[in-house]
N, C-alpha and C positions, 0 to 999 in steps of 0.2 A: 631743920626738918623740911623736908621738899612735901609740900600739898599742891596735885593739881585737880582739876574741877574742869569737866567737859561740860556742855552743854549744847541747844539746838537739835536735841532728837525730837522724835514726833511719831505723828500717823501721818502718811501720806498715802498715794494712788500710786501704781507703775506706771514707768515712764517719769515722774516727777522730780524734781531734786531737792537735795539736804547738805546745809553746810554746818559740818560741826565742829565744834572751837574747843579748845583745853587751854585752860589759864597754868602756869607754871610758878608758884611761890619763890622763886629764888632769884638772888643776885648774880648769878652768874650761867644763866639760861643757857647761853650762847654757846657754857662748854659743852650741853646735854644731845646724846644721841637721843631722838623719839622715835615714837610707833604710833601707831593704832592697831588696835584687834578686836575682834569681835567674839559673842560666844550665844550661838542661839540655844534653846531649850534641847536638854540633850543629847550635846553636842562639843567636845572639848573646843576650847579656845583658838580663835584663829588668827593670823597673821592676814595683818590688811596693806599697811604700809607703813615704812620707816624712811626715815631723814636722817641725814646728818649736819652736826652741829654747827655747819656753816653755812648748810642748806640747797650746798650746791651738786649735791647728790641725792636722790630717793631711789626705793625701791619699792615695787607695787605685787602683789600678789595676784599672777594670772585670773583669777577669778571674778577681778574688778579691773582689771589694765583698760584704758581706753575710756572708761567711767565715772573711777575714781580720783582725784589727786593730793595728795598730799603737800603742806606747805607750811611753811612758820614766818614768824616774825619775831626778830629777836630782840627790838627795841620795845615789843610789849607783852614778849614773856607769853607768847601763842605759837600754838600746831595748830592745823584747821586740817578740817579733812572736806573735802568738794567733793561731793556724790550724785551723779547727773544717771539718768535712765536708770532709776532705782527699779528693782526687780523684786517677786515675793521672797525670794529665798537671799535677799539684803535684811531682811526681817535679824535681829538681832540686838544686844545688849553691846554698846561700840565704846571699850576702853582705850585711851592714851595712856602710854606708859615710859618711861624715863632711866636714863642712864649716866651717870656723870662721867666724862670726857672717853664717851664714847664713837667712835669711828666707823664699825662694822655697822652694816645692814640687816643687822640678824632679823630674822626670821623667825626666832625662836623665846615664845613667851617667858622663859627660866633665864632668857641673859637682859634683860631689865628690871630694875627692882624698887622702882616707883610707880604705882598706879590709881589712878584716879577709880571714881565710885562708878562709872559708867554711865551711859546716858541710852536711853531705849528707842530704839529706832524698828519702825514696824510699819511692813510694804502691802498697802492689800491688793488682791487681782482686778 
């Protein structure tokens, strides 16, 4: 059974930054495409950024390019997400989510089918 567990959300101020981490339960990490997504109060679920499982590819969601980045490590079973000049409307519920030997960059919250409990992340002005 794959459990993963984000952590390092918070309150912060704009302008501040936020690093968030997802721990991934399995032996075999390294085959797993990841994500991040997000889903403010509502508001359907969004696409933040994905990796691939060797990490030598990401893809970022225009709405955080240049802000946000995505990254893993696969010798300890982590996605991190770096979120620099956070803004109010970064305010949101920030899931990692998993795919085993996954390749695509999807975009799309239905083509992963592991995810973590979320962790709350909330920007004030």
């Amino acid at each position: 059974q794959v459990h993963l567990a984000e952590s390092g959300g918070g309150l912060v101020q704009a302008g501040d930054s936020l690093r968030l981490s997802c721990v991934c339960s399995v032996s075999t990490f390294g085959s797993y495409g990841l994500a991040w997504f997000r889903q403010a109060p509502g508001k359907e679920r969004e696409f933040v950024a994905a990796i691939r499982p060797s990490g030598a590819s990401t893809n970022t969601a225009d709405s955080v390019k240049g802000r946000f980045t995505i990254s893993r490590d696969n010798a300890k079973n982590t996605v991190s997400l770096q979120m620099n000049s956070l803004k109010p409307e970064d305010t949101a519920v920030y899931y990692c989510a998993a795919r085993y030997n996954y390749i695509r960059l999807s975009v799309r919250w239905l083509d992963y089918n592991y995810w973590g409990q979320g962790t709350q992340v909330t920007v004030s002005s």
